[in-house]
N, C-alpha and C positions, 0 to 999 in steps of 0.2 A: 514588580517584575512582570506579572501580565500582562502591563497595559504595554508591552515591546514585542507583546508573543500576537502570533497570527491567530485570527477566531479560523476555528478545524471546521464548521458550517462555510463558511465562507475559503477554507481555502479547497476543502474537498469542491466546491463545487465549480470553483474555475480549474482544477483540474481535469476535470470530465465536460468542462462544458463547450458545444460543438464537437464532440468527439466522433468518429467516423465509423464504421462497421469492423473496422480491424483492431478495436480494440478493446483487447480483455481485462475488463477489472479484478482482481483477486481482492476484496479487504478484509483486514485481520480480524479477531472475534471480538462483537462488542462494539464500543462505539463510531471505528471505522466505520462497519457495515450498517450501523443506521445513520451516517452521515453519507453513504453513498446512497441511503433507499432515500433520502430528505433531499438529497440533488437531482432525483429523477430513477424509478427502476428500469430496469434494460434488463431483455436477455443475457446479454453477456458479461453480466455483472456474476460471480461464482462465488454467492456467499457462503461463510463458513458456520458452522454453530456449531462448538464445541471442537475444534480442530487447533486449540491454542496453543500459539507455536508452531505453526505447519504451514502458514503463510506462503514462508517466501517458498518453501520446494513445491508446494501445488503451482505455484508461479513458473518457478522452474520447469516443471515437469511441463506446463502449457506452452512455455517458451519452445523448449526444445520438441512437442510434437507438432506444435501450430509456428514453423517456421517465417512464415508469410505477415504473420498478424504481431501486433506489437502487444504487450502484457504486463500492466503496471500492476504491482502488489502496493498495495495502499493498509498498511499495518500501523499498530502503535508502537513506544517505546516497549511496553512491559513484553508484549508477544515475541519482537525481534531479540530483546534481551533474551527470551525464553528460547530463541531457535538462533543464538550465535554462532551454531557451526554450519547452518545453510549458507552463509556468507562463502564460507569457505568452499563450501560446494560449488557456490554461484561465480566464485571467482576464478575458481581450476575451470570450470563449462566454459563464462565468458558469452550467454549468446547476448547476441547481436541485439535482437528485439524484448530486454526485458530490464525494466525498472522496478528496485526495491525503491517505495519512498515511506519513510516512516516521519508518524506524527504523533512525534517531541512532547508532551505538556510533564512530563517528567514527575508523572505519579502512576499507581496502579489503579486506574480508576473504576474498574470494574469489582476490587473488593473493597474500596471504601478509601481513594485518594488518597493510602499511604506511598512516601517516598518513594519514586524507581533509582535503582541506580544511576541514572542519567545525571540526576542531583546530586551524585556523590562523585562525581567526575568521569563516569566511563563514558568516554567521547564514539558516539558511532559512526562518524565519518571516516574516522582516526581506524576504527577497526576495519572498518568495511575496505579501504584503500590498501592496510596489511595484508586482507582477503587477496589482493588482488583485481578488487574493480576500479579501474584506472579515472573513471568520472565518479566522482565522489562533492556532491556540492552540499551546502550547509545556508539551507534557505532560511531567512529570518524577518525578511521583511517584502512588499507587495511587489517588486519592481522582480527579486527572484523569482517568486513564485511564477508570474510570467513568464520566466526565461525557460522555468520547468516545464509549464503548461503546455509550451511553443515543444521543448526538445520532445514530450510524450508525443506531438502531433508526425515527427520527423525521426521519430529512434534509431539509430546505427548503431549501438555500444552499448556495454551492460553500462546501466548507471545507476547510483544510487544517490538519494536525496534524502538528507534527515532536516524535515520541516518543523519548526521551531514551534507551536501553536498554545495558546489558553487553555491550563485547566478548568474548564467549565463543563457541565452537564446539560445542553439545551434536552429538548425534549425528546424520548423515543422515535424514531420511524423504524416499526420494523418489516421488515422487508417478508417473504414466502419463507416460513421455517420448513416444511417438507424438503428433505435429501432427495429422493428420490425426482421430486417434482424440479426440484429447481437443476439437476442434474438433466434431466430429459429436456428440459428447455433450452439449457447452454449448451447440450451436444446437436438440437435441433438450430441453434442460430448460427452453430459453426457449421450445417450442412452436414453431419457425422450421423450416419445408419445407427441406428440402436443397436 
């Protein structure tokens, strides 16, 4: 089954890569965020630790204050399962500059690669499209993921993407754990007064 799934090292990293000053990364707790710190750190990357589940609204919330700037939340299966009613928020809002993209390997891999429900049929494009977000794609193989990479560079529409990828553990990158630190940094790269 793996050998059809996208390696998460490789696709986070052509996600973010040449990316432009207007854009904000959110990734969800855990192995997102050390595959965003293994692609390159940035200021304007807003990692989370210990916020599980709270992805996509810190996303939301950036979308809707930072009108201008476009705002991928880059989450797993297990956390989005964890926060299935931000969908519903994100779908009533609707903005313009923000992508849920969640990555798929369809286990919990942060307590120990038990089963997510993903495996047991809860399709999240399926949901997220009942949300109400009208771009809803279902990436799975190399040729998508470009076509993601391209729409993150151009955003107009809420969109959501659930990328398919390998349960695998490469190795830690972790990024600045201080709150406060990595908060002063992202409100200093958006130009925003303390």
């Amino acid at each position: 089954m793996d050998q059809m799934r996208l390696g998460r090292r490789a696709a986070m990293a052509a996600l973010v890569k040449d990316r432009d000053d207007d854009l904000l990364v959110v990734p969800g707790l855990g192995s997102t965020t050390w595959d965003l710190a293994a692609a390159g750190d940035n200021p304007r990357n807003f990692y989370l630790w210990g916020a599980m589940g709270g992805a996509a609204m810190i996303g939301l919330g950036l979308a809707l204050a930072q009108p201008k700037r476009r705002v991928a939340v880059i989450t797993g299966d297990g956390e989005m399962l964890m926060g299935l009613g931000s969908l519903a928020t994100i779908g009533n809002k609707r903005p313009s500059n923000l992508a849920v993209i969640v990555f798929d390997n369809g286990v919990y891999g942060e307590t120990g690669m038990q089963p997510s429900h993903t495996q047991g049929g809860v399709d999240l494009v399926r949901v997220a499209g009942a949300c109400g977000i009208a771009t809803c794609l279902d990436v799975r193989d190399e040729a998508a993921l470009a076509n993601l990479a391209a729409r993150l560079k151009t955003l107009h529409e809420t969109l959501f993407a659930r990328v398919l990828i390998a349960a695998d553990e490469p190795p830690r990158v972790l990024p600045l754990r201080d709150g406060a630190e990595l908060k002063d940094r992202f409100r200093a790269a958006l130009g925003v007064k303390a």
